[in-house]
PALUM-77049 format. One record per residue (C-alpha): x, y, z; residue in one letter. Coordinates in nm, 4 decimals. Layout:
REM PALUM-77049
<r X="X" Y="Y" Z="Z" type="A"/>
...
//
This chain:
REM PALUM-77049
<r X="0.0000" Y="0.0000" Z="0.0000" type="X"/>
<r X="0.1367" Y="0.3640" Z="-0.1064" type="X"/>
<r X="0.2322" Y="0.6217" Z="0.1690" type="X"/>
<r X="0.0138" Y="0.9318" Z="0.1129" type="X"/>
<r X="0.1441" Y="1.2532" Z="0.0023" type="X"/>
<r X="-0.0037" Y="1.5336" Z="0.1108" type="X"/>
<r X="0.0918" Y="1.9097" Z="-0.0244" type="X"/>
<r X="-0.0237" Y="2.0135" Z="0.3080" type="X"/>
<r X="0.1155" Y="1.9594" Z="0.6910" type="X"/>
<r X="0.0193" Y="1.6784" Z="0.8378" type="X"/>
<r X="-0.1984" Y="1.8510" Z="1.0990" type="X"/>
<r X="-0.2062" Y="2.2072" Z="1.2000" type="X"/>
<r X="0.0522" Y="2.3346" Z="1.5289" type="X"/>
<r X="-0.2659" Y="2.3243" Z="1.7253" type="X"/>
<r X="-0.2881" Y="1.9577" Z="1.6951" type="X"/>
<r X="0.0535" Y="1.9161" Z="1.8277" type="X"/>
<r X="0.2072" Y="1.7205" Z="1.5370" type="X"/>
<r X="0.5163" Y="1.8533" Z="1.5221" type="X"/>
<r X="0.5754" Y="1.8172" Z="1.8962" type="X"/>
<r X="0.4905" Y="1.4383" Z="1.8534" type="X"/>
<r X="0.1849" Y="1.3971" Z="2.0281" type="X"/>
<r X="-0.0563" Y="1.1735" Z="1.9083" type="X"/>
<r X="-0.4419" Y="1.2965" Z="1.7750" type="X"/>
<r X="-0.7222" Y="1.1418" Z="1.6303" type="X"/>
<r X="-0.5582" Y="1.2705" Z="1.2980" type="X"/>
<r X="-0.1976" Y="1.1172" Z="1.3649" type="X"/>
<r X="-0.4460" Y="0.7853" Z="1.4165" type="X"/>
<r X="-0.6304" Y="0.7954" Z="1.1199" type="X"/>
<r X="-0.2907" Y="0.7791" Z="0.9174" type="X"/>
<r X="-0.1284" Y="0.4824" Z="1.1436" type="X"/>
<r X="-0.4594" Y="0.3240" Z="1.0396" type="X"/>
<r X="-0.4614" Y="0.3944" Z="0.7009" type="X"/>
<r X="-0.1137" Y="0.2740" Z="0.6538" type="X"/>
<r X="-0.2431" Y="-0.0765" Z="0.8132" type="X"/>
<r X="-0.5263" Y="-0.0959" Z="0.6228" type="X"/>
<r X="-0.8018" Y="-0.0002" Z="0.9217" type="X"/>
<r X="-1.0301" Y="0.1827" Z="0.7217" type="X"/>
<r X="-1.3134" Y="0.1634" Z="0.9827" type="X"/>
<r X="-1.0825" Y="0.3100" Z="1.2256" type="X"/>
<r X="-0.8955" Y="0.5301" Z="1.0188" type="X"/>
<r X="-1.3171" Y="0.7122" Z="0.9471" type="X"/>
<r X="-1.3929" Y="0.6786" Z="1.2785" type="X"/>
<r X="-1.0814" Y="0.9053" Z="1.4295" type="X"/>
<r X="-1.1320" Y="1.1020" Z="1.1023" type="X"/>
<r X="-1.4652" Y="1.2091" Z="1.2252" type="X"/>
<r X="-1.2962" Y="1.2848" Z="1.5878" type="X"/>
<r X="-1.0467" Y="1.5066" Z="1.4270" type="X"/>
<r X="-1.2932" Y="1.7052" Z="1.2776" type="X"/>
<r X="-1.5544" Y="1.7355" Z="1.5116" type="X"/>
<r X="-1.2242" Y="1.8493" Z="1.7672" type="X"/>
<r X="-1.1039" Y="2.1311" Z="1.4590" type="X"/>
<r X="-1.4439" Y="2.2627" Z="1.3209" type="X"/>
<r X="-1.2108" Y="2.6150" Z="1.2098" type="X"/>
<r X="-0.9190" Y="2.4474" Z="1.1044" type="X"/>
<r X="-0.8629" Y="2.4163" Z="0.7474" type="X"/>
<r X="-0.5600" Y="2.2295" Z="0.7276" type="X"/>
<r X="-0.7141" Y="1.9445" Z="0.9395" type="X"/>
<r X="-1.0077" Y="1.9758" Z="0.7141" type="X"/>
<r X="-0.7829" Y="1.9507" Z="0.3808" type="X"/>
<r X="-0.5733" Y="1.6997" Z="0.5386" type="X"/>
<r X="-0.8978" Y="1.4792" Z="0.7099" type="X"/>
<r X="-1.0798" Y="1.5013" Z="0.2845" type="X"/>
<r X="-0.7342" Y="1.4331" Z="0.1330" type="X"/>
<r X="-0.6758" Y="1.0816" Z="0.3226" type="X"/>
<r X="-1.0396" Y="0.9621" Z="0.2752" type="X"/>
<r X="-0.9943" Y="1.0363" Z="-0.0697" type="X"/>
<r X="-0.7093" Y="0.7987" Z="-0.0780" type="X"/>
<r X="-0.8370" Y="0.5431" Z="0.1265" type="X"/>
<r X="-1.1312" Y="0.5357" Z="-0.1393" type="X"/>
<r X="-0.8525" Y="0.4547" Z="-0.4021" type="X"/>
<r X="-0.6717" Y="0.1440" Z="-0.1994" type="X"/>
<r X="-1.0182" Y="-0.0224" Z="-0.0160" type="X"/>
<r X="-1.1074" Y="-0.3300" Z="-0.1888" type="X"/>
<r X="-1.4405" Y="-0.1630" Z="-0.4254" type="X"/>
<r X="-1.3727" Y="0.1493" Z="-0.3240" type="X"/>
<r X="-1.6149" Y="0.1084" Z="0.0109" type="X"/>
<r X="-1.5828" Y="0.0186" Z="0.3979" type="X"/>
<r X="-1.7547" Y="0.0542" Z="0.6763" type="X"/>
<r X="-1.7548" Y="0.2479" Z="0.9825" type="X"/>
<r X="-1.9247" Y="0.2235" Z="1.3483" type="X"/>
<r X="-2.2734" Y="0.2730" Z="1.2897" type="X"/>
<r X="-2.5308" Y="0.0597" Z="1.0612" type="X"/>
<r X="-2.8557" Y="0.1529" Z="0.8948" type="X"/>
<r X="-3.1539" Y="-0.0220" Z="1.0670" type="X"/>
<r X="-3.2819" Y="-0.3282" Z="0.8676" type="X"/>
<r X="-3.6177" Y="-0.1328" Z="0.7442" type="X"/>
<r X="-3.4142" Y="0.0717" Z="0.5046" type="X"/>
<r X="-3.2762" Y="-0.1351" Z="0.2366" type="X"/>
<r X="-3.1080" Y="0.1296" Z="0.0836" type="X"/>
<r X="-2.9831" Y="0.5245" Z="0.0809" type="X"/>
<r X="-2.8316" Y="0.7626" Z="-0.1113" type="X"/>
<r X="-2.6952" Y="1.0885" Z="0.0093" type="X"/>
<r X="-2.4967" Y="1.3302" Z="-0.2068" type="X"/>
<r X="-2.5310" Y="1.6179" Z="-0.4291" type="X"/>
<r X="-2.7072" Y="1.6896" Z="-0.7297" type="X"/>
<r X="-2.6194" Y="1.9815" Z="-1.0183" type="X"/>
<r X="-2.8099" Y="2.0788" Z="-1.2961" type="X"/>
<r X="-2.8506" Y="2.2750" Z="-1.5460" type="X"/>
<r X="-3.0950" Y="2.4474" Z="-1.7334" type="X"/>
<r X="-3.1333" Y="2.8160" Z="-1.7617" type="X"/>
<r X="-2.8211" Y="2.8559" Z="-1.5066" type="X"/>
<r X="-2.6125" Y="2.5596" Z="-1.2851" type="X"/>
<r X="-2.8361" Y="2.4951" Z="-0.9438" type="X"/>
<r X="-2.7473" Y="2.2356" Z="-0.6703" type="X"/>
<r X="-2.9022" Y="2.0396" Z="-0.4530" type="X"/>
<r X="-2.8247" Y="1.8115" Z="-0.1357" type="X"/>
<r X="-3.0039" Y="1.5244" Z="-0.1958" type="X"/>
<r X="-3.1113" Y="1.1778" Z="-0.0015" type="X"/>
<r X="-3.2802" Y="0.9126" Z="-0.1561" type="X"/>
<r X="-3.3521" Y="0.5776" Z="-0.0449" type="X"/>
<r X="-3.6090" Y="0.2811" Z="0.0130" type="X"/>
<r X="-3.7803" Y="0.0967" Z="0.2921" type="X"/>
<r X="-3.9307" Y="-0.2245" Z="0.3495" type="X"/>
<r X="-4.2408" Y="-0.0641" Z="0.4516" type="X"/>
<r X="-4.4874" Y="0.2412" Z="0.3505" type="X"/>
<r X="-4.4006" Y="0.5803" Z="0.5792" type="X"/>
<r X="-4.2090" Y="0.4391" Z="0.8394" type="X"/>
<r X="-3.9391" Y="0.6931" Z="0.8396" type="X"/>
<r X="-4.1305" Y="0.9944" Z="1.0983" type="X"/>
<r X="-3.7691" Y="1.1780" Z="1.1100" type="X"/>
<r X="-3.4965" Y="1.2440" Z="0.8904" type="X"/>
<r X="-3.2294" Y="1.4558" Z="0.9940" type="X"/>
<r X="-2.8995" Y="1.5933" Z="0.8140" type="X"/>
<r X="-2.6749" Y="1.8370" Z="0.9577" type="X"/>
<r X="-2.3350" Y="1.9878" Z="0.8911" type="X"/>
<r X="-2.1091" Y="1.9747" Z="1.1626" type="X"/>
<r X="-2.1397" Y="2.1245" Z="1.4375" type="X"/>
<r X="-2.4908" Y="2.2726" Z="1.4187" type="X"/>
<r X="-2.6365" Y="2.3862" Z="1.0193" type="X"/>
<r X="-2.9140" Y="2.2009" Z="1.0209" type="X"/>
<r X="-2.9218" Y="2.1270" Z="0.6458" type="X"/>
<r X="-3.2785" Y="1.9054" Z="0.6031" type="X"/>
<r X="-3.5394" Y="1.7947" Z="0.8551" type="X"/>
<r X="-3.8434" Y="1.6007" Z="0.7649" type="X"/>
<r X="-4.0695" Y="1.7259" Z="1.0861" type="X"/>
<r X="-3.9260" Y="2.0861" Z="1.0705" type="X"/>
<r X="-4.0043" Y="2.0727" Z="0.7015" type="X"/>
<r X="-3.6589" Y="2.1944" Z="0.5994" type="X"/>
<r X="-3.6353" Y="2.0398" Z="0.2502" type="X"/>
<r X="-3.8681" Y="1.9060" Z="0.0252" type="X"/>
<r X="-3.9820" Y="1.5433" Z="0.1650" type="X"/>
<r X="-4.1853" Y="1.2599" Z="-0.0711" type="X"/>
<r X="-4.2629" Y="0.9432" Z="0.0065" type="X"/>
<r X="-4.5496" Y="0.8974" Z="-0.2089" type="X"/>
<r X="-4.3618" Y="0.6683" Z="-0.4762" type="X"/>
<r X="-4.4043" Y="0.2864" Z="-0.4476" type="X"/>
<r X="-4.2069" Y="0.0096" Z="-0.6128" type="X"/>
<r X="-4.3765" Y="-0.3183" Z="-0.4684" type="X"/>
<r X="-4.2959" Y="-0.5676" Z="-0.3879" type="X"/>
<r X="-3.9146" Y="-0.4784" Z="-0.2945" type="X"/>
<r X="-3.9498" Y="-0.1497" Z="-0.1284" type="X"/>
<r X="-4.0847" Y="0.2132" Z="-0.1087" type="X"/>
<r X="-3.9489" Y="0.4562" Z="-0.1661" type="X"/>
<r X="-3.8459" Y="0.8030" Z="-0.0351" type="X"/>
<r X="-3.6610" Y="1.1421" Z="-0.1263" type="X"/>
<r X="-3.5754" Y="1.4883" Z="0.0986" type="X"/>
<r X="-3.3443" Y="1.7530" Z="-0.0460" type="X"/>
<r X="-3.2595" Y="2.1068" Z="-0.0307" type="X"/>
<r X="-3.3940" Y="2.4080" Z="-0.2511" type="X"/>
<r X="-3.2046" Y="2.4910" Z="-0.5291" type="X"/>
<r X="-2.8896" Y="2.6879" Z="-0.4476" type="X"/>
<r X="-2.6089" Y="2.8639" Z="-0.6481" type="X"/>
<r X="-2.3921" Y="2.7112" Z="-0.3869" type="X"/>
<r X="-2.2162" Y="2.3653" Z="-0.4331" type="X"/>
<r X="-2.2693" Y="2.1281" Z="-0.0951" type="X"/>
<r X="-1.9688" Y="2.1729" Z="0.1637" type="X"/>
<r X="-1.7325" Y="1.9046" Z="0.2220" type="X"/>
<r X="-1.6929" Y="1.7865" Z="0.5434" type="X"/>
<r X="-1.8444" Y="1.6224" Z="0.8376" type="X"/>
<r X="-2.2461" Y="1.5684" Z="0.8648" type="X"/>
<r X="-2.5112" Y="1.4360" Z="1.1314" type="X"/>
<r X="-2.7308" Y="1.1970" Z="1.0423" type="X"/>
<r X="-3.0582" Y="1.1376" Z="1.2868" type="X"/>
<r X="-3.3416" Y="0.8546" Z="1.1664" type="X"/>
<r X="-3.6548" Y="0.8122" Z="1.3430" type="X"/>
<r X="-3.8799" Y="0.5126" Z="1.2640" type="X"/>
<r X="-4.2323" Y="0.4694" Z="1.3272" type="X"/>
<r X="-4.1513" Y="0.1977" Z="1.5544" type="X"/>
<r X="-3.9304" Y="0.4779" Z="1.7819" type="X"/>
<r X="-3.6477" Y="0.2874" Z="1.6440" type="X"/>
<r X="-3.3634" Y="0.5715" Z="1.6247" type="X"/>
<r X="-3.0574" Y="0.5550" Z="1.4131" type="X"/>
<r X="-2.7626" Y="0.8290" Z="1.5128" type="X"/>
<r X="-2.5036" Y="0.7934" Z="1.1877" type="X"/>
<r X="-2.2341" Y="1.0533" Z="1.0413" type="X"/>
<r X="-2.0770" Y="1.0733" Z="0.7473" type="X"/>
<r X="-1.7908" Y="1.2887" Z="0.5541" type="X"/>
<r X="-1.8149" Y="1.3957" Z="0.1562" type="X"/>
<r X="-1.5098" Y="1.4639" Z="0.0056" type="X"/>
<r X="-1.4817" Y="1.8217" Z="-0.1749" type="X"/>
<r X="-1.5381" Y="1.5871" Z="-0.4946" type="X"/>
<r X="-1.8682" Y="1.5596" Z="-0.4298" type="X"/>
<r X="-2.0067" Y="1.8042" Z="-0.6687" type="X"/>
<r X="-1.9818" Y="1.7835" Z="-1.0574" type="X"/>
<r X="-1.8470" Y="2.0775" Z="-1.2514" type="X"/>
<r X="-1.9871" Y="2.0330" Z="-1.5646" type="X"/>
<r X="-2.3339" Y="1.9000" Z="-1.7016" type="X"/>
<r X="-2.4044" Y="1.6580" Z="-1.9845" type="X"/>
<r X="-2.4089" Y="1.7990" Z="-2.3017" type="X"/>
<r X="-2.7452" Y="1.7546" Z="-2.4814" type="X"/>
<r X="-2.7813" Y="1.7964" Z="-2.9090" type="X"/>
<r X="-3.2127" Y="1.7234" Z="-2.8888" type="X"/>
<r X="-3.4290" Y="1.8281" Z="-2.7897" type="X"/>
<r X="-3.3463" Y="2.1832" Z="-2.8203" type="X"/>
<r X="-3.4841" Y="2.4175" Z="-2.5661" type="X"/>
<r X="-3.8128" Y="2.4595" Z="-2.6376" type="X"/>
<r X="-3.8024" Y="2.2545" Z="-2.9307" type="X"/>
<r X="-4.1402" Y="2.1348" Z="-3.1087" type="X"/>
<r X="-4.2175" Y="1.7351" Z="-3.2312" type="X"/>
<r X="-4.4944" Y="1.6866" Z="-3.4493" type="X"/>
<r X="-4.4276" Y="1.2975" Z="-3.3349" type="X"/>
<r X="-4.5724" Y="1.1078" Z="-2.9849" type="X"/>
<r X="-4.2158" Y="0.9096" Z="-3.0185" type="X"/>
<r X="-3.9567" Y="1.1670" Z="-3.0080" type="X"/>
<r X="-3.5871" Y="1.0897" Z="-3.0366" type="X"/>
<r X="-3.3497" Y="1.2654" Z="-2.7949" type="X"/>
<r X="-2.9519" Y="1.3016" Z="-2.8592" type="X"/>
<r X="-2.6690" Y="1.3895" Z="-2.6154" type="X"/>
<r X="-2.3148" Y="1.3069" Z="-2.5361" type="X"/>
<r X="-2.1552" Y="1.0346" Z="-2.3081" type="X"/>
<r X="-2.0853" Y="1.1898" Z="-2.0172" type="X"/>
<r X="-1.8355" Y="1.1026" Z="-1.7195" type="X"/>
<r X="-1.7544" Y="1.4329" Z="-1.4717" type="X"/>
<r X="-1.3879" Y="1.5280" Z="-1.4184" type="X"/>
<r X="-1.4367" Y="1.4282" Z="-1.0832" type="X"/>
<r X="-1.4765" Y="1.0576" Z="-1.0987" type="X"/>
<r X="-1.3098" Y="0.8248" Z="-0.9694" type="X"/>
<r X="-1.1961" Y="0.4373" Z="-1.1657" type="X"/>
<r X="-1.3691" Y="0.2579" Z="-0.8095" type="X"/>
<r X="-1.6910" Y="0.4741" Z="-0.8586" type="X"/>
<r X="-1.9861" Y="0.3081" Z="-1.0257" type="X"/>
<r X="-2.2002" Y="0.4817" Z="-1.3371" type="X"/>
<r X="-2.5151" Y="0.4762" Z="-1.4412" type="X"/>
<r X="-2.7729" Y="0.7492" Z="-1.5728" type="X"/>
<r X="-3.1413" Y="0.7426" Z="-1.6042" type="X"/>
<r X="-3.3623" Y="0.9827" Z="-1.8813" type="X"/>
<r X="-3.6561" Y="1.1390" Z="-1.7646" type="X"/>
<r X="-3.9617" Y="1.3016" Z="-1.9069" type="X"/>
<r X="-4.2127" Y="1.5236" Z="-1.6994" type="X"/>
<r X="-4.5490" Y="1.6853" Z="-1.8118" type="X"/>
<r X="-4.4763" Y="2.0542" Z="-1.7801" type="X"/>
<r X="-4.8342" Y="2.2103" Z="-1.7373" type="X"/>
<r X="-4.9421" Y="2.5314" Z="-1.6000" type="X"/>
<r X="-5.0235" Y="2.6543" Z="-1.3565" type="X"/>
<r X="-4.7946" Y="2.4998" Z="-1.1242" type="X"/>
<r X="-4.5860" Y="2.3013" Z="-1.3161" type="X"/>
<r X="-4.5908" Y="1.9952" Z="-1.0595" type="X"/>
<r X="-4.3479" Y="1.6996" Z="-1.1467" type="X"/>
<r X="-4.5948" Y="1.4251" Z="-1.3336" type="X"/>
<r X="-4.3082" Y="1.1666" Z="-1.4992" type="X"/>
<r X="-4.4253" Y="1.0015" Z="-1.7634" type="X"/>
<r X="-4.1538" Y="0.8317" Z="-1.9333" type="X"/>
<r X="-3.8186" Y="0.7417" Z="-1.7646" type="X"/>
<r X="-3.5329" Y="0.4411" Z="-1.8611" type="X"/>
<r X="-3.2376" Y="0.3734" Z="-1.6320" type="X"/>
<r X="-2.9155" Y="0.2063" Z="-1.6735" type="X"/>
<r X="-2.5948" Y="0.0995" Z="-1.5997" type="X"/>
<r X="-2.2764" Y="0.1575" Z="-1.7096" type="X"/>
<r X="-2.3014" Y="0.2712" Z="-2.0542" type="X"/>
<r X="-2.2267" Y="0.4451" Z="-2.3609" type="X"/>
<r X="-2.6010" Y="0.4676" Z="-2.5092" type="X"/>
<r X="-2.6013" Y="0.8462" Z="-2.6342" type="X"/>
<r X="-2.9788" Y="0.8303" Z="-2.7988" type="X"/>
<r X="-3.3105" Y="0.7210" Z="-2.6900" type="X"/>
<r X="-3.6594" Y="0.6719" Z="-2.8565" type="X"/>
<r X="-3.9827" Y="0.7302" Z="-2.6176" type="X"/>
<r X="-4.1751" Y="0.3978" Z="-2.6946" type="X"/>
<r X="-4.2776" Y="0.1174" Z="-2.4911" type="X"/>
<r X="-3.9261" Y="0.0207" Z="-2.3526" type="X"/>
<r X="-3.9501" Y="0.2855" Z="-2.0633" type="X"/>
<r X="-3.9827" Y="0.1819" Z="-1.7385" type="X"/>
<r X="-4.2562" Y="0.0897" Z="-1.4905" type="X"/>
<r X="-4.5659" Y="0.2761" Z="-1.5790" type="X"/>
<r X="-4.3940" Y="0.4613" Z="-1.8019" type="X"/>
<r X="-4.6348" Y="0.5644" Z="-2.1481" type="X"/>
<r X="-4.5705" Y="0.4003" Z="-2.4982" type="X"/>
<r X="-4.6047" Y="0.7519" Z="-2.6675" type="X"/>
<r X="-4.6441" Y="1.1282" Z="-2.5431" type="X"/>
<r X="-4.9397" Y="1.2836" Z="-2.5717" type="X"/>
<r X="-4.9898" Y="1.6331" Z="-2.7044" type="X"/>
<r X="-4.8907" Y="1.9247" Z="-2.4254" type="X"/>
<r X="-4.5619" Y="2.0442" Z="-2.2919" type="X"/>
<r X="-4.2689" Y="1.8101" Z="-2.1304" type="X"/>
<r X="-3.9148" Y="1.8531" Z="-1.9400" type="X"/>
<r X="-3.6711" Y="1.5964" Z="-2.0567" type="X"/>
<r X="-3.3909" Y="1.4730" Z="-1.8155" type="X"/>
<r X="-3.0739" Y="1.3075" Z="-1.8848" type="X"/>
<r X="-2.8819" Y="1.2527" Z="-1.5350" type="X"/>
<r X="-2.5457" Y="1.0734" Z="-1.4188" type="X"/>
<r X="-2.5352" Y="0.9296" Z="-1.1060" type="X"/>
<r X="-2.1566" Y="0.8375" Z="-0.9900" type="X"/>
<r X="-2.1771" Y="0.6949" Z="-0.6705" type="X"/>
<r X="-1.9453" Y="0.5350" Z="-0.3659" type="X"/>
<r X="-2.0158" Y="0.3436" Z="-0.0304" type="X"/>
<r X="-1.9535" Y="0.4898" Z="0.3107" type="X"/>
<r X="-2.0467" Y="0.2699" Z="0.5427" type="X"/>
<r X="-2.4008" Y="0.1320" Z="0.4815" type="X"/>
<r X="-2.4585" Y="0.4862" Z="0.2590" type="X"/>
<r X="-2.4453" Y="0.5466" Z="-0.0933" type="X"/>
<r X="-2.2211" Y="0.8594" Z="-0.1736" type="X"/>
<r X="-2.3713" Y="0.9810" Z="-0.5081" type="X"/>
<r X="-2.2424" Y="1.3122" Z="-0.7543" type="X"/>
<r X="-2.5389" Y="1.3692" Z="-1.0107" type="X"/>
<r X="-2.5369" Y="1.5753" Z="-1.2647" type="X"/>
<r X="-2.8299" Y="1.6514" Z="-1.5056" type="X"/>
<r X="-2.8998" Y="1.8881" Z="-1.8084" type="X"/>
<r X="-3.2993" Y="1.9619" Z="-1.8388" type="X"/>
<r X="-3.4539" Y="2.0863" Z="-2.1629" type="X"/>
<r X="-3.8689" Y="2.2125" Z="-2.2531" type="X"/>
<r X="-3.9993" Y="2.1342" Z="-2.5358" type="X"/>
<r X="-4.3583" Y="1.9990" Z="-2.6874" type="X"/>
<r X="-4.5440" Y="1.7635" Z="-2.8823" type="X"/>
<r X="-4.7742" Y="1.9398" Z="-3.1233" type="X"/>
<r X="-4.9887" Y="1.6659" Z="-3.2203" type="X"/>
//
């Protein structure tokens, strides 16, 4: 296993380093250079909750997770807390997209065993932003999408913002219906926003098909920031786009793994109750790539997703 380089101290004179005292950070190497990756995350999330205003720790604390991602076996391990067994899966990360302009979005996403048994979902960002909260109704919560028999699902995420999500350490609080509670944490690297969107050829914005089957063109896409253990996949999307309030109604939608597909034809391939041809009105088409990790039991996604109106005329 490589030693890792850093361009920046080791830890900051605060921490003591360079009198040779030992810190959570000094631990999380020694651990790292063993091959403890549950240990090396655990003091990695000590170091940061003791240096909240130190940068270097910070860049230091991102920097060796980022490497550890490179050496663990799949690019995942786990850590000291585990998702209860109702929720069979969860995504956290962040989501840009563009349309008009570049918005982002801190996203989670995941399923459960049963319909609404999560009664509280908590993020926050160390030490005390509370960044969503399903009973304060901070973010927008859903859980009105099904997928029996293996699960239901549900979403929360933030309000569009100019601002990419913060690396760094984050709270995670679960309430079940049950009163089972679930106290987790997690880190995202500074990695985990794309900067740039897929590049889409048709449909033009705004463009007009006299045809219920449209086709739609873009470009392969891959962001600058993944990484060879990361997994791909991207899903299309279409949305009626009606006035007055422009709700999300999907209509069509096709997901998929690793690939280099770069067109797609609305018929009846789509998924679930997805239509065989669009009817005449106004649509949103979606094209999104989902890059994704494991920390812990969590799914560590960077989306990124270029929207486009247009309309079928007849």
């Amino acid at each position: 296993m490589a030693l890792l380089v850093l361009s920046v101290p080791f830890v900051s004179h605060a921490q003591g380093f360079f009198s040779g005292s030992e810190t959570p950070l000094t631990r999380a190497h020694q651990a790292y250079l063993t091959g403890d990756f549950k240990t090396m995350a655990v003091n990695l999330r000590q170091a940061l909750e003791e240096n909240p205003t130190d940068s270097l720790v910070k860049e230091n604390a991102l920097s060796l997770l980022g490497k550890a991602y490179e050496v663990a076996d799949k690019g995942q391990f786990q850590v000291d807390w585990r998702l209860p067994d109702e929720i069979t899966m969860l995504k956290i990360g962040a989501k840009r997209t563009f349309k008009d302009d570049v918005t982002y979005r801190f996203t989670v996403y995941g399923s459960t065993a049963h319909l609404k048994s999560i009664t509280q979902l908590q993020v926050i960002q160390f030490p005390d932003q509370v960044i969503l909260d399903k009973q304060a109704g901070i973010g927008n919560w859903d859980d009105t999408n099904t997928i029996p028999p293996t699960g239901h699902d549900f979403s929360i995420e933030t309000n569009k913002s100019r601002q990419p999500v913060a690396g760094g350490l984050y709270l995670l609080n679960i309430t079940l219906s049950d009163g089972t509670q679930t106290k987790g944490w997690f880190i995202l690297d500074d990695d985990i926003n794309a900067s740039t969107s897929p590049r889409v050829m048709t449909p033009s914005m705004d463009q007009v098909f006299t045809t219920g089957n449209p086709t739609f063109f873009w470009q392969n896409f891959i962001t600058p920031e993944y990484k060879p253990f990361e997994r791909r996949s991207f899903w299309v999307g279409i949305s009626r786009f009606e006035p007055p309030h422009y709700d999300w109604n999907e209509v069509w939608g096709y997901y998929e793994g690793p690939s280099k597909r770069e067109q797609i034809t609305i018929d009846s391939h789509g998924e679930g109750g997805s239509v065989s041809k669009l009817e005449k009105g106004s649509y949103v088409f979606y094209i999104n790539y989902h890059e994704r990790r494991n920390f812990g039991d969590l799914i560590i996604t960077r989306d990124s997703t270029t929207s486009r109106n247009f309309k079928i005329s007849q």
